[in-house]
C-alpha positions, 0 to 999 in steps of 0.5 A, a space after each residue: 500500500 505505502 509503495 503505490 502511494 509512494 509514500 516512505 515506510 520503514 518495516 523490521 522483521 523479526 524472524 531469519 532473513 532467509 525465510 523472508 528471502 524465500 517468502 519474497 521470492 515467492 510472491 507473483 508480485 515483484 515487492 524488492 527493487 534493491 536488495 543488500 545483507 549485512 550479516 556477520 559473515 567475517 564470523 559465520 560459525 561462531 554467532 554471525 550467522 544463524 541458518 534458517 530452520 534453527 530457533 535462536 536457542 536451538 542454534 547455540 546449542 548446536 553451535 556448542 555441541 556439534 560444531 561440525 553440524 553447525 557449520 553444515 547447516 550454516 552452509 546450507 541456509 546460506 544456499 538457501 539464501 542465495 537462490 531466493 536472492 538469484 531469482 529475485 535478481 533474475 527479475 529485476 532486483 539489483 543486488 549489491 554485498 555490503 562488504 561483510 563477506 557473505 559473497 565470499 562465505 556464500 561461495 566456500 558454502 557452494 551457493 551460486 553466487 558467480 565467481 569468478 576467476 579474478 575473485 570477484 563475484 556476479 553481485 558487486 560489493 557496494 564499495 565497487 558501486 558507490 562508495 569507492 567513487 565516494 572515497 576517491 573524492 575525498 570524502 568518508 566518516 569525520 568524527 568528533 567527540 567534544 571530551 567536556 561531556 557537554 551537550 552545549 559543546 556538541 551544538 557549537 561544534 555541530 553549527 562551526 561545521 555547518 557554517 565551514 562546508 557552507 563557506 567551501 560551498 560559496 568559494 566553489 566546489 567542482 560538480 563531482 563533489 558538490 553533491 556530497 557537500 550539499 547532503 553533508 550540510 543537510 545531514 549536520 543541520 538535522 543531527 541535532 533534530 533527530 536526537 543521534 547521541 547516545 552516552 558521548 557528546 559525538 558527530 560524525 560527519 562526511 567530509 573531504 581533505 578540506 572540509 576535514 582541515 577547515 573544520 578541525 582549525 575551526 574547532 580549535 579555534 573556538 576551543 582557544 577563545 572559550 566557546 567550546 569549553 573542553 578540547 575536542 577529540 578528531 578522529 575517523 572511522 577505519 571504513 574510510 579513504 585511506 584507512 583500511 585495506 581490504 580487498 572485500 570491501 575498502 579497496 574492492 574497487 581498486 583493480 590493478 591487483 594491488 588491492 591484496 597489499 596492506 600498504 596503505 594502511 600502514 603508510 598512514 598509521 606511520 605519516 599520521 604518527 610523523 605529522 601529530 597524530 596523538 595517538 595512532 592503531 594498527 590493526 586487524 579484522 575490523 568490520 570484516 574479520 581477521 585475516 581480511 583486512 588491516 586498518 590503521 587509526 589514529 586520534 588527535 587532540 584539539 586544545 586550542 593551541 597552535 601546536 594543535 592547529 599545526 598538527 591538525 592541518 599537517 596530519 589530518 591533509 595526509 590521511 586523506 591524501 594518501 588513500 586518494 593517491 593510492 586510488 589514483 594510482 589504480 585508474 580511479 578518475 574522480 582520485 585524478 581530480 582529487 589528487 589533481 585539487 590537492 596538489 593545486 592547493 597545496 604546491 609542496 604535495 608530489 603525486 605521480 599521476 598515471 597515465 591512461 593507455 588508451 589500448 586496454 590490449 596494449 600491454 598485454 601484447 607486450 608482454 606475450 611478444 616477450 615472452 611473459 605470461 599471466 603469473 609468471 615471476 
């Protein structure tokens, strides 16, 4: 009813997402236009996933009795899945994985989900689709956390961001991102209307290179003149430009192969450590499971001081700059023009810019006529 009038309706169901797929797929009426999961799949046999068929209670104990049957069934419900999501697909659903590998679990459980010879599979991950076009940009999860426990700190701090990206967007912004700084005002001016803090005085808050520079040097200036009455904690999430390497899901959308290396990183972890960074993490599993993924953090203390300016406009230019680099790298277009902006405003910034081959062909005609073939050392 709410969809033939148009009108928007959100709905929770409390059951297993498989016999939902099922029920779906089921209906002569096509009732799914997209489609996603976001299951714990990094963690499919101890509490990530519970098959179809199994009350909660039943799955635990099954879980702890009998492992090797758990995992069977795991396998089998995720089958299931599968081929209600392939025949909704087959009809016009468009399917994409967040990312938390349940194309990848989905295929060691032997369900049809296409993959394919280079690892990927028939569904994208939405990094491949929307979200790494995103941080090519610049542009991912800002946070902030005002440390006083004030909410009156939260509200300054929400307005001093509002009116920095409204000040970028009068300066001029390229068409390629004045989207993104059109639905991050928009989103910032609702936070505090829509009540999101839960225990810490905290914001997050899409934004690029620039934004993030203009709004910390902001923060830090009212911190100094008293209208923030404690300092301020910046920081990101891992799910971000430049911090995480993960071939499932951060850097999904990077296709020279190097997106198996866990350089990037660690090459920020280590620069935001050099440029001031007041305290940095490296580590492992985060969002996607151990033995996928490395991510590298960091968080920085806004005092009002010069020092903290300085810092903060140093460290935070590089952990944005060195994911849109590595992006740049691999072929990303919307990384040339970030990189291309970057170097523009900043004259000591170097960032070897590749060139296109026009001839996708070309080099591989180069390497057959020496010799060399795919895998060859």
């Amino acid at each position: 009813e709410a969809r033939k009038e148009k009108k928007p309706l959100s709905l929770g169901f409390h059951g297993n997402i498989v016999d939902l797929w099922e029920r779906l797929a089921s209906e002569d009426e096509m009732l799914v236009d997209m489609g996603s999961d976001q299951t714990s799949l990094h963690n499919p046999y101890n509490g990530g996933y519970y098959p179809a068929g199994l009350t909660f209670e039943e799955a635990n104990q099954l879980m702890t009795n009998d492992a090797g049957k758990f995992k069977d069934t795991v396998q089998t419900s995720l089958k299931r899945q599968v081929a209600a999501i392939n025949k909704l697909s087959s009809r016009g659903m468009y399917f994409f994985d967040y990312g938390n590998a349940f194309l990848l679990e989905a295929s060691r459980a032997g369900a049809d989900v296409g993959l394919k010879e280079d690892g990927t599979f028939r569904y994208p991950s939405y990094v491949q689709d929307i979200m790494g076009n995103i941080f090519s940009l610049g542009f991912g999860p800002f946070r902030w956390v005002c440390t006083s426990g004030f909410p009156e700190d939260l509200v300054v701090s929400d307005k001093i961001a509002t009116d920095v990206l409204e000040h970028i967007m009068k300066q001029g912004v390229p068409k390629e991102v004045k989207p993104q700084y059109e639905d991050n005002i928009k989103w910032i001016k609702k936070a505090q209307e829509n009540k999101l803090v839960v225990g810490s005085q905290a914001r997050i808050l899409y934004s690029d290179q620039n934004g993030r520079v203009a709004i910390a040097l902001a923060f830090n200036e009212a911190i100094a003149d008293k209208r923030i009455k404690g300092p301020i904690v910046v920081s990101r999430d891992h799910h971000d430009v430049s911090g995480t390497d993960s071939p499932y899901r951060e850097t999904s959308n990077i296709f020279d192969g190097s997106n198996i290396c866990a350089d990037m990183a660690v090459q920020n972890v280590i620069g935001d450590s050099f440029r001031g960074a007041t305290w940095v993490s490296l580590h492992n599993g985060g969002g996607v499971g151990w033995g996928e993924v490395t991510n590298g953090g960091f968080g920085l203390v806004l005092d009002g001081s010069e020092d903290a300016a300085k810092r903060a406009k140093s460290m935070l230019s590089w952990d944005v700059s060195n994911g849109v680099a590595r992006r740049c790298w691999s072929g990303n277009d919307n990384a040339k023009l970030t990189v291309g902006r970057a170097m523009a405003a900043e004259k000591r910034l170097k960032v070897t810019v590749p060139y296109t081959v026009e001839d996708e062909n070309l080099i591989r005609r180069a390497l057959d006529s020496t010799g060399v073939t795919n895998g060859s050392s």
